[in-house]
N, C-alpha and C positions, 0 to 999 in steps of 0.2 A: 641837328644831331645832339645840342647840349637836352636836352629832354629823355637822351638813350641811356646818359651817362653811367647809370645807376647799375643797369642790366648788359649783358655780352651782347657786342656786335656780333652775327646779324642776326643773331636770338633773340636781341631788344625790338626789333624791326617785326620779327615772326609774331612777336609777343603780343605788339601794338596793332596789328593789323588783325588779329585774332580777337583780342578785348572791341576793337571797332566791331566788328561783324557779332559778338556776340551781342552788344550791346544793342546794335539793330534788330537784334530778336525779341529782345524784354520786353516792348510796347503792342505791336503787332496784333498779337493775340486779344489785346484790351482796346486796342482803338477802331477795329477793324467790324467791331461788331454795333457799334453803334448807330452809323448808317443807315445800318442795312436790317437796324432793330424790327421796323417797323413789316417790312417786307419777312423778318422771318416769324414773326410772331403772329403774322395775318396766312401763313404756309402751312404753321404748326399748329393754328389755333392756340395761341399762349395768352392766358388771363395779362389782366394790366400787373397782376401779383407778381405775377411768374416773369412776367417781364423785367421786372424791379429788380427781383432774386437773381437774373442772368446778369442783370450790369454789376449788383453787388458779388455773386459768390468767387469770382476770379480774383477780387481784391482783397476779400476776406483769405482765401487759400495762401495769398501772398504771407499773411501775417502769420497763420496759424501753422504753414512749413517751414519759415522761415528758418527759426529751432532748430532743424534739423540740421541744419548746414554745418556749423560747426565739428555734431558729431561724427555726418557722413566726412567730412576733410581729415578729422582725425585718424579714420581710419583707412581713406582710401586715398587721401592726398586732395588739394584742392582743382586742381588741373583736371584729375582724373573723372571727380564729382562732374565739372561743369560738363566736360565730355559725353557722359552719360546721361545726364540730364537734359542734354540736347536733342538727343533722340528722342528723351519724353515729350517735351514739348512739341516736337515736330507730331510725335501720333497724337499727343490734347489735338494740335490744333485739325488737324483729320480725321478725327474722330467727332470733334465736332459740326463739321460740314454732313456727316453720315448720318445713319440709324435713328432719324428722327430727333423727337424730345432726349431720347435717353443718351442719343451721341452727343447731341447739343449744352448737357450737364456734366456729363461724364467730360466728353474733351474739355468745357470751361473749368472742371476741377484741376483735370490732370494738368493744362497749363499756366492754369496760377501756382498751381503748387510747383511745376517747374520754374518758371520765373522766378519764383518769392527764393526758392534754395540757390539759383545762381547770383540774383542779385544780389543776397548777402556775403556770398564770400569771390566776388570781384572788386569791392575796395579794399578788402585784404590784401589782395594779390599785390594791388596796388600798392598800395603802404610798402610791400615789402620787397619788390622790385624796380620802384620808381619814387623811395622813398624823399627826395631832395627834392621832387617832382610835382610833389601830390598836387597842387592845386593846379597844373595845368596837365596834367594828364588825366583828371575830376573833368575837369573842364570837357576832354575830348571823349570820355566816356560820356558823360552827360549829353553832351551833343548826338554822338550817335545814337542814343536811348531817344532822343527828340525827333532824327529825322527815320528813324525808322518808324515812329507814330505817327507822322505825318505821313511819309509814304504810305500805311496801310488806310490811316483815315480820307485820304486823298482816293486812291486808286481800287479799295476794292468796291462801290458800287459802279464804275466802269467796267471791270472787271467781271460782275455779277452780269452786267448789260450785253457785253461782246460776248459771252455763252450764252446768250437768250435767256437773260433775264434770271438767269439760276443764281440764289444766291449761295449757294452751296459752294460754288467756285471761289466768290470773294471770301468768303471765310477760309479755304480750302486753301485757295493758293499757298497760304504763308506757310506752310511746311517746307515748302521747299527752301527757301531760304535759311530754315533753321538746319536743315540738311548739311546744306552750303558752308555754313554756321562750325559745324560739329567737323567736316572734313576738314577744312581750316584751322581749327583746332587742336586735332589729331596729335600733331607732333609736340603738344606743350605736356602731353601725356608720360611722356620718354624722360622727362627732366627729374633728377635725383631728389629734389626735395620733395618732387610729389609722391615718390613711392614709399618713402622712410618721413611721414611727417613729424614734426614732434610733438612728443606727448604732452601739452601744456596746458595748464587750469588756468582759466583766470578767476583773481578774487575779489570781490567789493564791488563790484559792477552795479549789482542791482540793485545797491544801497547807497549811491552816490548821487544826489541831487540835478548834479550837472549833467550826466546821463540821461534821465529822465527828462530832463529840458532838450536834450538831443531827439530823445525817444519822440517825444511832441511836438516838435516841430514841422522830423519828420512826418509822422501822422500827419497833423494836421494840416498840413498844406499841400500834403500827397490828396488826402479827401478832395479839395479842392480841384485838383488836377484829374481823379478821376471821376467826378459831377461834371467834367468837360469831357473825358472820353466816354462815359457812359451817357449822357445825355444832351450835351450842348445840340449837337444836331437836331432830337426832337424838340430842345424851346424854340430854335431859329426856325422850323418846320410848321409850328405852331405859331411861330410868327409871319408865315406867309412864303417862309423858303422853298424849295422842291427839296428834293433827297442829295439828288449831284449838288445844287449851291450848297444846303448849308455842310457838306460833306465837305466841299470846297473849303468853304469857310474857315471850318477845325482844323482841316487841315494846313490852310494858311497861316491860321493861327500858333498852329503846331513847328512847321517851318519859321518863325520870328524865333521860336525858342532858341535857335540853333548859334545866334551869336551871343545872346545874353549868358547861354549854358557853358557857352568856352568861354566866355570875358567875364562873368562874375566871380567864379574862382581864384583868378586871377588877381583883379583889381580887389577884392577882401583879402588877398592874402599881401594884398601891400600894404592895408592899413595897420593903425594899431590893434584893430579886433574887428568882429564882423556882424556891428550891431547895425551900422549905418545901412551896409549893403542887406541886411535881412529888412529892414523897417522899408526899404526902396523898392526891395521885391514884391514886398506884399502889397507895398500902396497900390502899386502896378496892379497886379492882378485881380486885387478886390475894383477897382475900379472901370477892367477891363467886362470881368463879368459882368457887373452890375450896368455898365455902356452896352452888352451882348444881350441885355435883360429888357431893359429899359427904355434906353435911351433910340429914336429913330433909325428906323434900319436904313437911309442913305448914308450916315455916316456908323453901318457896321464894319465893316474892315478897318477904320482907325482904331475901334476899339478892340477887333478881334486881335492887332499889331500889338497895343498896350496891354491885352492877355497875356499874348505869349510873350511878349521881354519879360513880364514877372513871373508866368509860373517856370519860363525857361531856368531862369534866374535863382528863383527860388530852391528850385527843386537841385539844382546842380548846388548849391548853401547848402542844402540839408547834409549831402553827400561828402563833401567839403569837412562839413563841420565833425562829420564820425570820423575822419582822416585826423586833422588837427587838434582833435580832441584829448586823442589818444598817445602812452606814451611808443609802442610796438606794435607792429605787425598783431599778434593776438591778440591786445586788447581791441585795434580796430575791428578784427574778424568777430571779435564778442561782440563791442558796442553795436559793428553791423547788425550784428541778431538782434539786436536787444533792440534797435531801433528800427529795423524794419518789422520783423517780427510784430511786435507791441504796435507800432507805428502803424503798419498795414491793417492789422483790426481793428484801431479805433476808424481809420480810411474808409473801410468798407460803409462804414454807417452813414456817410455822406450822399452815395448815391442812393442808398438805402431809403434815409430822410427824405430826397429829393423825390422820389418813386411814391413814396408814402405820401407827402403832404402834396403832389397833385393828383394824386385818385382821390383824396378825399376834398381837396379844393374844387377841382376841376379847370386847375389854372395852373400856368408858371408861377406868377406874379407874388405867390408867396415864400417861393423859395428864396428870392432874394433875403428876407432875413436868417436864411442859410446860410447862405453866404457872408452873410456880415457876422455871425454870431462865431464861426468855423473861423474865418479869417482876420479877426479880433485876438482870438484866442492863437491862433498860429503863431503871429505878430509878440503876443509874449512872449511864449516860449522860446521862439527865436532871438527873442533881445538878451534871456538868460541864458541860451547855448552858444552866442555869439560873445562872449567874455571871454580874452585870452587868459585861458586855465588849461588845465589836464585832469579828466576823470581820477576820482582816486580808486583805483584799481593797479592792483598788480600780476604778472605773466609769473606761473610757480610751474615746476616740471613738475611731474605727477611723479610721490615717491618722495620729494623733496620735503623738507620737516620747515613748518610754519613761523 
């Protein structure tokens, strides 16, 4: 119960069980399709090009709607935003199961661009109803953005199998949960601050150093994460897997995230700052990749296990750090944009790179200095957004003299 503290009984309860279930939608759409790459690209006839473009353009939409968020909350409330957005998402992801190639773009658009708008302003929410909270309610958001990726990486080429082979279905299915999602939801609609938001600027944001170390962090270690949902399965595939194992695999890997994503939060917000815990995450994960790349496939599940504690890890740090960063509620909801936003497009280029440098190698084997070059560079930024400070930025009402 001390976790409610912040927010009304039993509104805190509706609250938390709403943010869970939203959170299980965010991955879904992105992890869901990797599997089952192979199978829909050899259905549709899709070039090695076009294939590359399908794992990046959902993570690019992430960054590039991001923006938005802010000014759709200003005017219509942030409750009300994710509400409607969830619909969107639910027809991306059915639309993408459909109409061919041109559903298969169209839905991957419409639900990155949905995700990238919800994700940015549910750690606002955060911040401002679970403010005493933030790092273990980080924590349980995070987790459920983990096991909801795991479920979709796990389950839909079984899924694709029990309908005879259609993979239409594994892509398909995940709307309905985002259904689920949005009726769940429903009632955080009704609440007064979401109809009368307040009108607030924030200033210096984008001129603040420490931001931008947030911003890149973000980024950079989101890339990494999704070079795992976009193609982990075709390197292990490529390395002798079937489609169900290395499917298995990710998703196994994806499940480990789930206690590093509630415990790192946590455990960095005990320290004096959160450099130790970011330099641990990464070691983690650059290592695990590089073990999933590499290193003998009898001992791939230890490393698929050492993947997911750090990107779990990591990626619940990023999240973390836009909360603590910040002094309010609005500077979070800006930082948020500003760091996923910015963050998710430099991301997209990751799977991008990885797509590129094996059509033209004709191998994994060189991606790894991707991996090392991406998660070199993360590991900085992260040692400068983990300094306990506060963005200098400030919350102005609009109207209010400077």
């Amino acid at each position: 119960m001390s976790v409610l503290k912040s927010a009304t009984v039993p509104r805190a309860w509706l609250l938390l069980v709403g943010l869970v279930l939203v959170a299980l939608n965010l991955r879904p759409a992105l992890s869901s399709m990797a599997p089952l790459l192979a199978d829909v690209s050899h259905s549709l006839g899709l070039s090695a090009a076009s294939a590359g473009l399908l794992t990046t353009l959902p993570v690019l939409c992430l960054g590039l709607f991001a923006p938005l968020a802010p000014m759709l909350a200003r005017r219509f409330g942030s409750e009300r935003v994710v509400f409607g957005i969830l619909w969107l998402l639910a027809l991306g992801i059915l639309l993408r199961s459909q109409l061919g190639v041109l559903g298969l773009f169209t839905g991957s658009l419409l639900a990155g661009a949905s995700i990238g708008i919800i994700g940015v302003l549910l750690p606002g929410i955060v911040k401002r109803d679970f403010p005493k909270q933030a790092g273990t309610m980080t924590g349980v958001y995070s987790m459920a953005l983990c096991l909801g990726a795991a479920l979709a990486a796990g389950a839909s080429v079984p899924l694709s199998h029990y309908f005879d082979d259609r993979w239409a279905w594994g892509l398909g299915f995940w709307c309905i949960t985002a259904v689920l999602a949005a009726l769940v939801w429903w009632p955080q609609t009704r609440q007064t601050h979401a109809t009368r938001p307040p009108a607030v600027r924030v200033r210096g944001l984008w001129r603040d150093p420490l931001a931008w170390q947030v911003t890149l962090f973000m980024g950079l270690q989101s890339s990494l994460a999704y070079i795992v949902f976009g193609w982990l399965p075709s390197i292990l595939m490529g390395r002798g897997l079937s489609a169900v194992e290395a499917g298995l695999v990710m998703s196994g890997s994806i499940i480990v995230q789930l206690p590093s994503a509630l415990l790192a939060p946590w455990l960095a917000t005990r320290g004096r700052d959160q450099r130790l815990a970011v330099l641990l995450a990464m070691a983690l994960s650059l290592m695990g990749l590089m073990g999933c790349l590499y290193a003998p496939l009898g001992g791939l599940w230890a490393w698929a296990v050492i993947l997911g504690l750090g990107q779990g890890g990591a990626f619940a740090l990023a999240l973390t750090l836009i909360v603590l960063r910040s002094r309010d509620a609005h500077v979070a909801a800006n930082l948020s944009s500003m760091a996923q936003g910015v963050g998710y497009t430099v991301a997209s280029m990751g799977p991008l790179a990885v797509g590129l440098v094996h059509g033209w190698t004709g191998s994994w084997g060189p991606v790894g200095w991707i991996f090392a070059v991406v998660g070199v560079a993360a590991t900085v930024a992260g040692l400068g957004a983990g300094r306990t400070l506060y963005v200098q930025a400030s919350s102005q009402k609009l109207g209010q003299v400077a």
